[in-house]
C-alpha positions in Angstrom: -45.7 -18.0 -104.3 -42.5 -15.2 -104.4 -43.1 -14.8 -100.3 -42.8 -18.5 -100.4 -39.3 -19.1 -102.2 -37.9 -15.9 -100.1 -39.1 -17.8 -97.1 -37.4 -21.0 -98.8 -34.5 -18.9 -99.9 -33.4 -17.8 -96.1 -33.9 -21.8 -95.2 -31.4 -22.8 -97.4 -29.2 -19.7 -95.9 -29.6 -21.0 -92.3 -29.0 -25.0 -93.8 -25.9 -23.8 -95.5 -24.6 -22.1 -92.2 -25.9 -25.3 -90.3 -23.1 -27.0 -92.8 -20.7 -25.5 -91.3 -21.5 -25.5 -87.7 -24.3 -27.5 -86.5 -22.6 -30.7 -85.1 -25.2 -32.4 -83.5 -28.8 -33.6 -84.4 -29.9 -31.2 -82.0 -28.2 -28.2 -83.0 -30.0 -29.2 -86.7 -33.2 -29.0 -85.5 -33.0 -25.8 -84.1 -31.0 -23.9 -87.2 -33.0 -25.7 -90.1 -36.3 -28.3 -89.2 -38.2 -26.2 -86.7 -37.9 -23.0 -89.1 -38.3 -25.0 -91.7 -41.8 -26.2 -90.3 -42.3 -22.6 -89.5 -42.0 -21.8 -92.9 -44.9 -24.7 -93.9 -46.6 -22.4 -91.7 -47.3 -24.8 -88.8 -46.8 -23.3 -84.5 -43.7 -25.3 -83.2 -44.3 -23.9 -80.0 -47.9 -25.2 -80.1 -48.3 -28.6 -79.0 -51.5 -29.6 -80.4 -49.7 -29.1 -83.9 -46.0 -30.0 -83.3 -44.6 -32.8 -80.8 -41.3 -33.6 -79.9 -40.0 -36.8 -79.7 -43.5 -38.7 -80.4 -43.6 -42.1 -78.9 -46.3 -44.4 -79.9 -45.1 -48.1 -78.8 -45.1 -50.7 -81.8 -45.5 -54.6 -80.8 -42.7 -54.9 -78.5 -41.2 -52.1 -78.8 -41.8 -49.7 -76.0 -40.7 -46.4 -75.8 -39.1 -45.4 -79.1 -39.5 -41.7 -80.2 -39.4 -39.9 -83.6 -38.8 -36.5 -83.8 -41.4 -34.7 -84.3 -45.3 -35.4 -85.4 -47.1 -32.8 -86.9 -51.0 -33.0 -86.1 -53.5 -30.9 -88.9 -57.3 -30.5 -87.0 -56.1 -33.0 -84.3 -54.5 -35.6 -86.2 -50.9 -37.0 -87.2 -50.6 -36.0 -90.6 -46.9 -36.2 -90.9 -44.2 -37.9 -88.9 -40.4 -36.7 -89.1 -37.3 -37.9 -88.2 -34.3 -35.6 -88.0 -30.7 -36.6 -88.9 -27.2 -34.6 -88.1 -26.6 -32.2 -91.1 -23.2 -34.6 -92.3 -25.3 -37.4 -92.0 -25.7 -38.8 -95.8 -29.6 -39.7 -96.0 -28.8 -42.8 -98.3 -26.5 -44.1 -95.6 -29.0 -43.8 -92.4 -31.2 -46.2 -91.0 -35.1 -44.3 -90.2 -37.0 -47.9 -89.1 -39.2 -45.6 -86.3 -40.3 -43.7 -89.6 -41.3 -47.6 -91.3 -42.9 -48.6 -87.8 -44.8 -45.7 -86.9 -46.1 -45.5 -90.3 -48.3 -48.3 -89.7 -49.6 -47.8 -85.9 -50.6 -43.8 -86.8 -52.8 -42.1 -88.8 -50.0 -40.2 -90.9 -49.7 -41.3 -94.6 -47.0 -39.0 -95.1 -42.8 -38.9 -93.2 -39.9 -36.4 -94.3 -36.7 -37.7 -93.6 -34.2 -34.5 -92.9 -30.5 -33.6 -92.4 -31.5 -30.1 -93.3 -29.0 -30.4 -96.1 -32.2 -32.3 -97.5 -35.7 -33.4 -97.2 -37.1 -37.2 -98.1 -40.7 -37.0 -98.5 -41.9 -40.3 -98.3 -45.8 -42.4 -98.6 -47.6 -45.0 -98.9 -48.3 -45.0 -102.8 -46.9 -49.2 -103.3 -49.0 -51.2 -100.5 -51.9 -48.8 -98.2 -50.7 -47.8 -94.7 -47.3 -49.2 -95.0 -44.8 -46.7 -96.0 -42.4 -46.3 -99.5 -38.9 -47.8 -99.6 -38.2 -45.0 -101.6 -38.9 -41.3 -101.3 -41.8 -39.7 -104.0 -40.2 -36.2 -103.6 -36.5 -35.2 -102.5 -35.5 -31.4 -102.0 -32.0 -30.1 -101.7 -32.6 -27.1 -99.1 -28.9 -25.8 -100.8 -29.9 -26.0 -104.2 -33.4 -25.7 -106.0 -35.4 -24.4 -108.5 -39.0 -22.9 -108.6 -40.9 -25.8 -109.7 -39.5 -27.6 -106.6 -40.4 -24.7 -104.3 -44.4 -25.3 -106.4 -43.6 -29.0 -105.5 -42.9 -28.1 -101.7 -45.8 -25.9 -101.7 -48.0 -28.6 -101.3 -47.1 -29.4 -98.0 -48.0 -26.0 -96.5 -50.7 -26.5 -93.4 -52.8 -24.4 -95.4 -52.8 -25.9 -98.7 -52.4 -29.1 -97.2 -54.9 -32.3 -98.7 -53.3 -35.6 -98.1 -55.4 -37.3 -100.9 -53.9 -34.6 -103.5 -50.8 -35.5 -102.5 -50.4 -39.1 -102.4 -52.3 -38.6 -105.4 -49.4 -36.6 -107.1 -46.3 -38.5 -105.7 -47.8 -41.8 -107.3 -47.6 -39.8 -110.6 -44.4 -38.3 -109.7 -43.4 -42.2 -108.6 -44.2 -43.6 -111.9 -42.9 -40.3 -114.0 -39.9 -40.1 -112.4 -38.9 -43.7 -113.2 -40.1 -43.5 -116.7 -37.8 -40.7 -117.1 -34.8 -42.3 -115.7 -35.3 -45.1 -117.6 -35.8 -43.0 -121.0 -32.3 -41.3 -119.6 -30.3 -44.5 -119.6 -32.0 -45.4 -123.4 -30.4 -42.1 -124.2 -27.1 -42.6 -123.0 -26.7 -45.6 -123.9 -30.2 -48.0 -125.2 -30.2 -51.5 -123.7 -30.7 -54.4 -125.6 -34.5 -54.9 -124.8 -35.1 -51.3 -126.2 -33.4 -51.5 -129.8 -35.6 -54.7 -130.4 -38.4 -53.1 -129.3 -37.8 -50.0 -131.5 -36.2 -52.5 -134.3 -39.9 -54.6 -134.3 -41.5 -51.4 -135.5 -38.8 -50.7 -138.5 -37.0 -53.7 -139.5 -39.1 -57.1 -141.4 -37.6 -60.1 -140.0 -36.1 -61.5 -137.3 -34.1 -59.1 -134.8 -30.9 -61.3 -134.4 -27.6 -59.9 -132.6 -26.0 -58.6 -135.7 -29.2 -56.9 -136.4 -29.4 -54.9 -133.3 -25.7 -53.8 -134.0 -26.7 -52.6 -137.0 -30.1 -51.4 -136.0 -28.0 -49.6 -132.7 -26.5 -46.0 -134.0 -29.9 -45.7 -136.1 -31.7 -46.0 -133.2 -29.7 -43.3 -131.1 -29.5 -40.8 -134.1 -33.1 -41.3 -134.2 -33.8 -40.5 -130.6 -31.3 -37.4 -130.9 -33.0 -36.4 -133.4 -36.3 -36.7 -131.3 -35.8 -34.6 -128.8 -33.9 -31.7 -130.6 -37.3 -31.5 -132.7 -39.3 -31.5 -129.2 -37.4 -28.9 -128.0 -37.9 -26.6 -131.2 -41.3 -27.3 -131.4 -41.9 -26.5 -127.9 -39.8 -23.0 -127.4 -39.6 -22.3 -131.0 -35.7 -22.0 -131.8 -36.5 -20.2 -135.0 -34.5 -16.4 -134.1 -34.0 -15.3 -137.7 -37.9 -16.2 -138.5 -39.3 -14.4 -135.3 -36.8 -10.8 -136.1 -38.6 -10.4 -139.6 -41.2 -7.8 -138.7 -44.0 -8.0 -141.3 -46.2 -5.1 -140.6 -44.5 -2.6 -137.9 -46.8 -1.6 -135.4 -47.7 2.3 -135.1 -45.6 3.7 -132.7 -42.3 2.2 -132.7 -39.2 4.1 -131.3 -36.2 4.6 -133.7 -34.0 2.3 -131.3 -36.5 -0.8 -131.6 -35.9 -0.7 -135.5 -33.6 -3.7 -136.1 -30.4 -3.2 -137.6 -27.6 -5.4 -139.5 -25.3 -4.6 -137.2 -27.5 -5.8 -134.3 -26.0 -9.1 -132.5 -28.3 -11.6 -130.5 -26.3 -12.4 -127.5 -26.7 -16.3 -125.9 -27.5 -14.4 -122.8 -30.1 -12.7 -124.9 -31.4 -16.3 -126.2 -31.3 -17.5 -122.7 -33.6 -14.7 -121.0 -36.4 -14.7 -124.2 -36.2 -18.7 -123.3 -36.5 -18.5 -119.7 -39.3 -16.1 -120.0 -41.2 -18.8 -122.5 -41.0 -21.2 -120.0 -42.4 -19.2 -117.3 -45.2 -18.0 -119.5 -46.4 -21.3 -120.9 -48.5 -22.4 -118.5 -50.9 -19.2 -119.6 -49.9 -19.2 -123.0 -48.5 -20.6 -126.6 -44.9 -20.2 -126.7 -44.7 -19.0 -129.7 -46.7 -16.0 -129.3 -43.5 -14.7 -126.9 -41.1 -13.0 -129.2 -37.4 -11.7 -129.1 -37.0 -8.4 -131.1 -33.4 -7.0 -131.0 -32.7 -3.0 -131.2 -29.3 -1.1 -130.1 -30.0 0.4 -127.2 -31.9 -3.0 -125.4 -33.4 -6.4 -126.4 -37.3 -6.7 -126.1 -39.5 -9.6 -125.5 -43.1 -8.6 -126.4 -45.9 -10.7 -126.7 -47.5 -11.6 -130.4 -44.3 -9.2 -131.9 -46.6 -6.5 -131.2 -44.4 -3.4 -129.1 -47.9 -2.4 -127.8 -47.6 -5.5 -126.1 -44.1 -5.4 -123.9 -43.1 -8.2 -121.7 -39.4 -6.9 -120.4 -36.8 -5.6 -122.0 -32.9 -7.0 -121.4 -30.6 -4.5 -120.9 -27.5 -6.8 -121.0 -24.8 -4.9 -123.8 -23.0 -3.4 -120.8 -19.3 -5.1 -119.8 -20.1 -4.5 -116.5 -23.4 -4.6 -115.4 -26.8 -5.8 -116.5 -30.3 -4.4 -115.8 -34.0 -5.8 -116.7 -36.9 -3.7 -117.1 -39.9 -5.8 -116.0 -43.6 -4.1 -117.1 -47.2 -3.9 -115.1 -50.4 -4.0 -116.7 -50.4 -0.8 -117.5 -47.1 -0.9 -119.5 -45.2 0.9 -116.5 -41.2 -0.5 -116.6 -39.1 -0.6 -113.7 -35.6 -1.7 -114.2 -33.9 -4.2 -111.7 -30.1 -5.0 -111.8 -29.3 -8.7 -112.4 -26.5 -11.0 -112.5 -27.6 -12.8 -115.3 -30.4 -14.2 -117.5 -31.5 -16.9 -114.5 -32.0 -14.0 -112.5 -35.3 -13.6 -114.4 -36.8 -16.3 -112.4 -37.1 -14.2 -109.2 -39.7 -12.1 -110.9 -41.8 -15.0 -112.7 -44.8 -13.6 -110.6 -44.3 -10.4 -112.6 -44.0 -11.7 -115.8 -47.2 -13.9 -115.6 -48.9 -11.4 -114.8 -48.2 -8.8 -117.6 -48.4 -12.4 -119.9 -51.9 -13.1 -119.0 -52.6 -9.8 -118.8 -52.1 -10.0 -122.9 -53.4 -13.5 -123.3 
């Protein structure tokens, strides 16, 4: 997976130069699609798995070409249609993607400026493609779980049922959450009387809802700050009491009163939970402050390191990141995000403890 977001990683170099100087549709397709295809590992030069301006003739129309059709053991599995990289995809019209949908075996388009990438099936109504994309990626600006998302698409992990499979879930997910968004920022009508059947006896008139209104959006404040503490555990002053110290311990990993918890600190031991708890409990990934460093160990155990943050320094900040066998090498980083480029490092030494 880290090969994979470096490969990523110098695709959104090339789309970000394209940005600047690609000025025709053309001259985007050769900075950003075809490597970008060459990075799902498929032959652009290979014609049995990547043609250039595919025609297939639908009803009338004769002679109209997409872009490019990408064939997996001889057949069409995806269609694309590139776009000029200042072309906003919201604003451009892709009809051959909607009509070749339905006269070729592909169930899946992308739709590409190589500023971004509309992945698009047929998850409403079989064999006739979305109005709407399942899956958008911003070549410019990502995270890993979108690089895991893009993944999928690989020729080698590539299983069109799995997918159309996971963008109906993303589909339905991704509209609940937008619509759970908008009840946050400001709950419609509907939703306080739906809430306000479920605490209030009696009729929900208007003056009720207004009543019932800030009640309702304390209550779902309140909601998700409890979510988030139960799920990462925001309990620092608990976690730095150290019931029994474990044999061993070096004089600088004895906490101190004069020891400070930096947010930067917070962030890190947070971003590490998260990229640990697929494999394991959150809670069982620790913060224990000392002078010298911050460690994150697993079960508050020292026996057990994770990394340690070397952060106090003005100027510059350094992790040290741990194997199996407890070996630490020390990286410089910008900042606590910077953890994220070794996440395959840090699951492993997690499971490794698990």
């Amino acid at each position: 997976m880290s090969e994979f977001f470096d490969r990523i990683s110098q695709i959104s170099s090339r789309s970000k130069v394209a940005e600047r100087q690609a000025l025709t549709e053309e001259a985007t397709k050769t900075s950003v699609i075809l490597p970008f295809l060459q990075t799902l590992g498929f032959d652009v030069f290979n014609l049995d798995e990547v043609i250039p301006e595919f025609i297939a003739d639908v009803g009338t129309k004769k002679g109209e070409k997409v872009d490019f059709a990408v064939k997996i053991d001889g057949k069409i599995a995806m269609l694309i249609e590139a776009k000029p990289v200042n072309a906003k995809l919201g604003d451009t019209q892709f009809n051959q993607l909607f009509r070749y949908f339905t006269v070729t075996e592909a169930r899946l388009a992308i739709l590409t400026n190589g500023r971004e990438a509309w992945f698009f099936s047929d998850t409403d109504e079989p064999n006739k493609m979305d109005k709407r994309p399942f899956f958008k990626f911003d070549f410019q600006n990502f995270d890993r779980d979108q690089v895991e998302e893009l993944a999928r698409f690989q020729k080698p992990n590539f299983a069109i049922d799995e997918i159309v499979e996971a963008a109906s879930n993303l589909k339905y997910t991704r509209a609940a959450a937008n619509y759970l968004r908008k009840q946050l920022d400001d709950p419609d009508e509907d939703f306080i009387r739906l809430v306000g059947r479920q605490i209030h006896e009696g009729s929900i008139t208007k003056s009720v809802s207004e009543q019932l209104r800030p009640a309702v959006q304390a209550a779902l404040d309140e909601v998700i700050r409890d979510r988030i503490q139960d799920k990462l555990g925001v309990a620092f002053s608990g976690e730095k009491k150290v019931t029994s110290e474990p044999e061993g311990l070096a004089t600088d990993e004895i906490p101190e009163d004069d020891i400070v918890t930096t947010d930067e600190e917070i962030s890190a031991h947070m971003i590490v939970r998260a990229i640990g708890a697929r494999h394991v409990p959150v809670d069982r990934i620790v913060i224990r402050d000392a002078k010298s460093y911050c460690a994150i160990l697993m079960d508050n155990n020292n026996r057990k390191p994770i990394c340690r943050l070397y952060f106090n320094s003005a100027t510059t900040r350094h992790v040290g990141l741990f194997d199996v066998d407890k070996n630490e090498a020390k990286h410089k980083v910008a900042g606590p995000a910077d953890l994220y480029r070794f996440a395959d490092v840090i699951e492993k030494v997690i499971k490794s403890y698990a």
